[in-house]
N, C-alpha and C positions, 0 to 999 in steps of 0.2 A: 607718311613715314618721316620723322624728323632724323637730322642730321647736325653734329657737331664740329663743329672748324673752327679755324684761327680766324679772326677778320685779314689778315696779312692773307692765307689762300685763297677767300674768297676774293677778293681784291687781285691777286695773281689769277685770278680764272676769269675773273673779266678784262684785265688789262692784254691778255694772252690772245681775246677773242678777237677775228676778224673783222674788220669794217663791215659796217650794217649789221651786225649782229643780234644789237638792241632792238632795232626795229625788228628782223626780223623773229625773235620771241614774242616781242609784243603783236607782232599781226599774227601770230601764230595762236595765241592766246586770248585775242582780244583783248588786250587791255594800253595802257599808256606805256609807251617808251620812258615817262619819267618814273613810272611803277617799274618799271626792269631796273631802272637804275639806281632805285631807291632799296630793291633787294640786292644790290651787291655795296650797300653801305651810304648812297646817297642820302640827301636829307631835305626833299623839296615836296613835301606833302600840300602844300596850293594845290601844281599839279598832277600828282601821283600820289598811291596808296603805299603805304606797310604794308605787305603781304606774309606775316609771320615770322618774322626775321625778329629775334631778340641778342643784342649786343651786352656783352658785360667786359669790364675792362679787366685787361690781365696783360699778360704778354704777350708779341706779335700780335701787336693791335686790340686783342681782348680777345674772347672768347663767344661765336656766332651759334647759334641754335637755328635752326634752320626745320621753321613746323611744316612746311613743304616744302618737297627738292623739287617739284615739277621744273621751273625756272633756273635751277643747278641744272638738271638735267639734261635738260636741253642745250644747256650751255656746253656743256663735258661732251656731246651728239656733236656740235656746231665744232667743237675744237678739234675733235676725233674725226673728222671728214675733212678739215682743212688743212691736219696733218698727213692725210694721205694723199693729198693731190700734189 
């Protein structure tokens, strides 16, 4: 399922997230901590993958396409449990 956003919320939805958060996606997924990071706008492909994230620029940051939310999702889960406790 893809999903469209501003890069500014996506950005807001990872700044929002709790310490350990990163890691805990990536052990959750199997994948790199710098591939989570790289899906909420990082740029350090050495270490981590693109994971379908396409950026175009516009306003509030540009305009995100988002070809899997699995990694939003989880993140939006991770925020939603830390705003209840």
């Amino acid at each position: 399922m893809t999903k469209t956003i501003s890069f500014n919320e996506l950005r807001q939805l990872k700044d929002s997230l709790p310490d350990g958060s990163m890691h805990q996606i990536a052990d959750r997924l199997n994948i790199t901590v710098q591939t989570v990071r790289n899906y909420f706008g990082g740029a350090n492909y050495d270490s981590g993958k693109n994971l379908g994230v396409h950026i175009e620029p516009g306003p509030n940051g540009g305009i995100v396409v988002l070809d899997d939310t699995t990694i939003y999702d989880m993140a939006l889960e991770i925020l939603g449990q830390a705003e209840k406790e």
